[in-house]
C-alpha positions, 0 to 999 in steps of 0.5 A: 774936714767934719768941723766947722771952722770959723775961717771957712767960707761955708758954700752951697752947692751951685751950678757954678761949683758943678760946672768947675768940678765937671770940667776937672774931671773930664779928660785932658784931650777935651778942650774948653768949649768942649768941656764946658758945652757938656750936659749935665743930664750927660755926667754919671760921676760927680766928685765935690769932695773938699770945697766946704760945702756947708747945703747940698742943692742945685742936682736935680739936673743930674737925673743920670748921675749914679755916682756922688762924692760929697766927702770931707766938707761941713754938710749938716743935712742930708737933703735935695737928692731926690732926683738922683733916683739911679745914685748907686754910690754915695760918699757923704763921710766926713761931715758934719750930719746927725740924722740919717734922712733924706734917702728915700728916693734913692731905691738903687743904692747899693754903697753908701757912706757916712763914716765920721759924722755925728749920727747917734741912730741907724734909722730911715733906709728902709726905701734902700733895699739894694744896699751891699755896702754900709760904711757908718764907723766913727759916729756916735752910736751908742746902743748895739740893738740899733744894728738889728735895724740893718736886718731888712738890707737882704743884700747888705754884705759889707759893714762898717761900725768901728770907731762908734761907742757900741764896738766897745760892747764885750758881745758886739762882734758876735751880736752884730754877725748873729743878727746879720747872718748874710754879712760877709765883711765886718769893719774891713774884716772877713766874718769867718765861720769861727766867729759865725758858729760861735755867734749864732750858738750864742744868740740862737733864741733871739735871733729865732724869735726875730726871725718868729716875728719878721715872718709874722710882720712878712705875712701880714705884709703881703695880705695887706698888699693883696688886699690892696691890690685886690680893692685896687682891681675892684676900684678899676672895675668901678666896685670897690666896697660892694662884695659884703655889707659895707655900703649897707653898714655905712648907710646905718653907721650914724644913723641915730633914727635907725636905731631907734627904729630898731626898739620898735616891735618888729622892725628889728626883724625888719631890718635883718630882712633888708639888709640881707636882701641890700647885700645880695644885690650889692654883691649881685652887682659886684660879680656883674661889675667885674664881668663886665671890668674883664669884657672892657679889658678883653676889647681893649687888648683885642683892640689894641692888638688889632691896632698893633697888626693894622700899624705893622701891615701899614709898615710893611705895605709902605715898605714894599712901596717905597722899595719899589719906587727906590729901584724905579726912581734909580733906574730912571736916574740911570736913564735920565743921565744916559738919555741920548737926546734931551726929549727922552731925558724930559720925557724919563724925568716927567715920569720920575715926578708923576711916579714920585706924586704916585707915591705921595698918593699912595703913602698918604692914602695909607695913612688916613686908612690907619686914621680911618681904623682910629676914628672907629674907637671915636665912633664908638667912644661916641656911641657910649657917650651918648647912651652914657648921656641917655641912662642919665636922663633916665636915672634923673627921671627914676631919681625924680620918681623916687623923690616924688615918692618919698614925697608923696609917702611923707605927706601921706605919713604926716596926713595920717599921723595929723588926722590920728592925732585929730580924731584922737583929740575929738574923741577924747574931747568926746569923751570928757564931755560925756563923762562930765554930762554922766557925771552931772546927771550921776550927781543931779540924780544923787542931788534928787534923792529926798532923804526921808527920816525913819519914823520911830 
């Protein structure tokens, strides 16, 4: 189908539509009620081929479904499959798309389809790494270096491209099989080993220099996942970014007045000396967070198998007991129906009702033992609650200390800086007085002088 005809009635996918497609394919012998009482989280196979389906929507019931027809309708967009995370097969050829997206989701698909569409790229599929079988012939794509996007699928082994613009390409068969080395099935044919020798001679330094430089990407890969795992365990230990001088660094990042400071004689000397010791007691703190992260993990795994064995021995006691009480209760059945006399059957079914009260008693009092075990971890849920509440107080009081202190030693700076700047202006007042009274004396002791002519 893949036009869009101006005489269709365009649908969109809804639960009407898929009830009706689920009822054609379940098997004959099922009857009406039967067909339509099935769950849809039940269905694994779902064919909506050929009903001119124009908007994929109304699956996300379909949680199991590993299997989706969608062919031969007027679909412009790949969207709303996003709950079909097991979708192992999918057909969407013969549509109407251009852009490959909306894939993300479906990690578990090995064969996918979109053959006559009008797709000009082969892009985002990167999520699918589980796929073998890749059918994109009679698109609109153009140029051949596309196809070395298909060389992160490890397990990519049938392709399809015929029909597409770049097959016209003189080198497209032996650059889509040098690229592609573990390709089995090229456009509905075996790769044989001719065309495969013939193809990595000739693209033998491209394909070694790509191989260079997935190995490259593969490294730096794997030490950015390891770095983030290895932050991932220090955040679980609650000691992200204190192995080094982060914190210390962060502090000074934008800090404009510290670098001032640090132009004053000394202080850069002063500086170096805190920061190495600053780092040294983050990192102290780093190495005795995780200690105490692995001592957390140590008693929560001992806890956990202690409450696994606790729960095992508490199954196999209300085992014993409820066997024992099975052979009892069936032997006094037996008694009560042969009973003699209607006294010895009241008397064998009132030690049947104490023997069943018995056994209530005993299961219950197994099961608060068990809750009993629980309410340790409250308790000492409890415990560290309340030193947890009691090291707050205290550091609120060592943050109020710290804050009186900084207090006090500003004022104390600014009554320092104030009394400097004081005395400095009596003294200099002091001295422009005296050197205004010298000079007054300097010139009345100059004005004094009597000039007496030289006798001639």
């Amino acid at each position: 189908m893949s036009q869009f005809n101006n005489n269709i009635e365009p649908n969109i996918i809804d639960d009407k539509m898929v009830q009706k497609a689920i009822e054609e394919q379940c098997p004959e012998d099922l009857n009406l009620a039967e067909r339509e009482a099935i769950n849809f989280k039940d269905v694994t196979e779902l064919q909506l081929s050929f009903r001119n389906i124009l908007q994929i929507d109304s699956l996300w019931h379909f949680e199991n479904l590993t299997k989706l027809q969608l062919d031969n309708n007027i679909i412009e967009k790949i969207e709303g499959l996003e709950s079909l995370v097991h979708l192992a097969w999918l057909d969407l050829s013969f549509n109407n798309i251009e852009v490959i997206e909306g894939l993300d989701a479906l990690v578990k698909l090995q064969d996918l389809s979109l053959s006559n569409n009008r797709i000009s790229k082969i892009e985002h599929m990167d999520t699918l790494q589980e796929l073998q079988i890749f059918s994109i012939g009679k698109n609109n794509l153009t140029t051949l270096e596309d196809v070395i996007y298909l060389r992160r699928f490890k397990n990519l082994r049938t392709l399809n491209l015929a029909g597409n613009p770049l097959c016209e390409d003189q080198r497209y068969t032996l650059f889509v099989v040098a690229h592609l080395p573990h390709l089995v099935y090229l456009d509905f044919r075996l790769v044989n080993d001719t065309t495969r020798e013939a193809a990595v001679l000739k693209y033998q330094d491209l394909t070694e220099l790509l191989e260079l430089e997935e190995a490259e990407a593969l490294a730096q890969l794997k030490e950015k996942q390891a770095k983030q795992k290895e932050l991932e365990y220090h955040t679980a230990a609650f000691v992200e970014y204190l192995n080094g001088s982060f914190l210390f660094d962060s502090l000074y990042a934008e800090d404009p007045e510290a670098a001032k400071l640090a132009y004053l004689p000394g202080v850069a000397d002063l500086l170096q000396t805190y920061r190495k010791e600053f780092v040294l007691v983050c990192e102290n703190l780093f190495n005795y967070g995780l200690e105490e992260h692995e001592k957390r993990e140590a008693e929560v795994s001992s806890f956990c198998e202690s409450l696994r064995a606790a729960l095992m021995a508490n199954q196999q006691e209300n085992r014993k007991i409820i066997l024992d009480f099975e052979c009892r209760h069936k032997r006094r059945l037996d008694e009560i129906h042969n009973a003699r006399s209607y006294d010895i059957a009241e008397s064998k079914r009132a030690e049947s009702k104490e023997d069943i009260l018995q056994l209530s008693e005993a299961l219950m009092t197994l099961e608060m033992l068990i809750a009993d075990q629980l309410e340790l971890l409250v308790d000492k849920t409890t415990i560290v609650k309340a030193l947890d509440t009691s090291h707050g107080i205290r550091l609120l009081k060592i943050n109020k200390r710290e804050s009186d202190i900084l207090c006090s030693t500003y004022r104390w700076q600014a009554s320092v800086t104030e009394k400097a700047f004081q005395n400095e202006i009596d003294r200099n007042r002091d001295c422009i007085k005296k050197i205004l009274q010298y000079i007054d004396t300097l010139q009345e002791e100059l004005d004094n002088i009597t000039i007496v002519e030289p006798v001639q």
